[in-house]
N, C-alpha and C positions, 0 to 999 in steps of 0.2 A: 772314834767319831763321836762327837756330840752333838746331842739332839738341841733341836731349836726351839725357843720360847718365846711364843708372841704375843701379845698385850692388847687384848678386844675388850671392847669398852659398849656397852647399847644401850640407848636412851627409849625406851618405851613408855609411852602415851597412850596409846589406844592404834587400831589396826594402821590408819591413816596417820600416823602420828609416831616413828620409830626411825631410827637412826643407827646404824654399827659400823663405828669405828674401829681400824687397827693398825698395828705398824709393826716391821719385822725386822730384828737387825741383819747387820752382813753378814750373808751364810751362804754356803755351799748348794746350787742346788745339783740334786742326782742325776747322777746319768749324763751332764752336758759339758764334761770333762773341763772342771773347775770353775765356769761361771755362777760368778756370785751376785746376790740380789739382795738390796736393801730396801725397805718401805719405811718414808718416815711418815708418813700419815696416809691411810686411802677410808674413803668412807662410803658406805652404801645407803644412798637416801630413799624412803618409803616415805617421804611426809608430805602432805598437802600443805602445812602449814610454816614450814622453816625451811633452810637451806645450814649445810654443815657453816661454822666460823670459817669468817674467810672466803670463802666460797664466790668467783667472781665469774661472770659469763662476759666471754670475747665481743665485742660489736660484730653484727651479721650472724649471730650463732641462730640458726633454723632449729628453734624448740623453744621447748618452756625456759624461760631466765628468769622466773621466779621464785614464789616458794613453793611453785606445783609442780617442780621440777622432782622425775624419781630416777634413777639412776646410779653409777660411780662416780664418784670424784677424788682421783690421783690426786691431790697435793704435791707429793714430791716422792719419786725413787729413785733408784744407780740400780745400773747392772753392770760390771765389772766384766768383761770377757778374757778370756781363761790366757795365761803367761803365752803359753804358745802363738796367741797372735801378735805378741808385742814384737816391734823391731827397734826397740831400746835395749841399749846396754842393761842399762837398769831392770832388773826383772820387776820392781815394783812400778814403774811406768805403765803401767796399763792400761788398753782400751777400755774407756769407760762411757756409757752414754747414761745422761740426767733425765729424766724426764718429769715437765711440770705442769700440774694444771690440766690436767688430763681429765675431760669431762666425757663420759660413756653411757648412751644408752638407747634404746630401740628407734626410739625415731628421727633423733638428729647423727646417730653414729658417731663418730670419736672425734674430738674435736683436743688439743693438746701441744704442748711441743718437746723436742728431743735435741737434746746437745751429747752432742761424741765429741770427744777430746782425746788425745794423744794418739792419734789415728795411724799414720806413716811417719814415721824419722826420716830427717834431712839425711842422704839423698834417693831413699829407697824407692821415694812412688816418681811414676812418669806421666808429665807433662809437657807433651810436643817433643820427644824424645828431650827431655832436661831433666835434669837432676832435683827431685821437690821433697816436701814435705806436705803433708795434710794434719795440721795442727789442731781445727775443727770445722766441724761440721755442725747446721742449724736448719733445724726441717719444722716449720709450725702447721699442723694442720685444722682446717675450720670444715667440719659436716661432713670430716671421711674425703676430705679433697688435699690435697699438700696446695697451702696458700702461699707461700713465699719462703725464699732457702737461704742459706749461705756458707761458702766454702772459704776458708783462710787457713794460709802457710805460707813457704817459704818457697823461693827459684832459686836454680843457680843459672849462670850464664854460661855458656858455652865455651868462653874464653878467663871465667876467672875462677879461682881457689876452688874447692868443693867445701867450704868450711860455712859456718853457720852466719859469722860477722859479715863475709862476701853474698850473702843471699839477696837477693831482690822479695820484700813482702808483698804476696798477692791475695786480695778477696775478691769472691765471685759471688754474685747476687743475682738471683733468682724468682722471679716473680712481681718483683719491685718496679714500680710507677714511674715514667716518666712524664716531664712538667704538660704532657697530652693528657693523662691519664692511662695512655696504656703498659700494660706489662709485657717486661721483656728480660735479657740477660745481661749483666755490663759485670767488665772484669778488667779490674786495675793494679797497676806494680808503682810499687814505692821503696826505694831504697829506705835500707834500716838504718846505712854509714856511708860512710865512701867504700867504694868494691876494690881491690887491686885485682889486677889482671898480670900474666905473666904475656910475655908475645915472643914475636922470634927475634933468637941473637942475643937473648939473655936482657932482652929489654920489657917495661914491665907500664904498665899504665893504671892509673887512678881516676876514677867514675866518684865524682861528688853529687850529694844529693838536688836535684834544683823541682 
C-alpha cells in the first residue's frame, strides 16, 4: 500500500484575510472497500476581502456571494464506487459521481451539483417492468434543498431485440418549469434508430424514428 500525497497551498494576510487550498489525487479511501476519491481543487475561505479564483455563486444562493463570504468551496471531485457495484462487463466501467461547485457553509448549507455516470447497464435496471439502463443521473442543489434533477438512458420494448441499437432513449426531468412557471416531472422517449421487433410466425417489424 502507498501512502498519499496532497498538495496544501495557504495564502495568509492577517486573521480576516487567509485562504487554504488543496487537492488530492485518486486514492483509495480505507475501509470502504475500494471507493476512490479525487479532489482537484477545494478551498477553505476565512477572508473578508477576496473570494478563491473562480469562485462563482448560483442565483437565489441565501448567503453572503461576496467577498464576505467564509466557508468551502469544492471546485471539482470524483468519487469512484468500488468494482463490485458495476454491472459492466468491463470492470473499469465504473460508478462514478463528479461533483462541482460545491459551496459549504453554516448559514446557507450546501449548495452544489452531482453527476453519476455509468449507473445500471442496458438491460439490468427496471422501468415498468422493461428492460433499462441508467446512464446518468444529475441532482443540483441550492441551500441544502435538491433544486432540479435529471435522469437519462436507455428502454427496451417489450416486443423488440434486447440490444442496445433497438433501445428507446429516455430523460426524466425533475424540478423544471413549465411555460406557467410551475415545477413538475416530464419524461420523454426518442428513438436512437429504427427498432426491429421480431413478432409471431417468424415475422418481424421495423419502428423508424418520427
Amino acid at each position: 500500500t502507498t501512502k498519499v500525497a496532497t498538495n496544501v497551498q495557504t495564502e495568509i494576510c492577517d486573521w480576516n484575510d487567509w485562504l487554504v487550498e488543496l487537492n488530492l489525487p485518486q486514492s483509495e479511501i480505507n475501509g470502504l472497500n475500494g471507493t476512490e476519491l479525487k479532489i482537484t481543487s477545494m478551498t477553505y475561505d476565512h477572508s473578508l476581502v477576496r473570494n478563491p479564483l473562480d469562485m462563482a455563486f448560483p442565483a437565489n444562493f441565501d448567503g453572503d456571494d461576496d467577498v464576505t463570504f467564509k466557508g468551502f468551496w469544492l471546485k471539482q471531485a470524483k468519487v469512484i464506487l468500488p468494482e463490485g457495484l458495476s454491472t459492466y462487463e468491463d470492470p473499469t466501467q465504473r460508478v462514478e459521481v463528479q461533483l462541482n461547485n460545491w459551496i459549504i457553509n453554516k448559514s446557507s448549507g450546501i449548495t452544489g451539483q452531482a453527476l453519476a455516470a455509468n449507473i445500471i447497464n442496458l438491460p439490468k435496471a427496471n422501468i415498468a417492468d422493461l428492460g433499462a439502463s441508467i446512464d446518468t443521473l444529475q441532482i443540483s442543489f441550492l441551500n441544502s434543498t435538491a433544486e432540479n434533477a435529471y435522469i437519462k438512458g436507455k428502454i427496451i420494448l417489450p416486443f423488440s431485440d434486447s440490444t442496445s441499437s433497438n433501445a428507446l432513449l429516455y430523460t426524466g426531468l425533475f424540478g423544471g418549469e413549465d411555460t406557467s412557471g410551475i415545477k413538475g416531472f416530464k419524461f420523454t422517449l426518442e428513438p436512437e434508430g429504427n427498432i426491429k421487433a421480431r413478432l409471431f410466425a417468424g415475422s418481424s417489424m421495423e419502428i423508424y424514428p418520427s
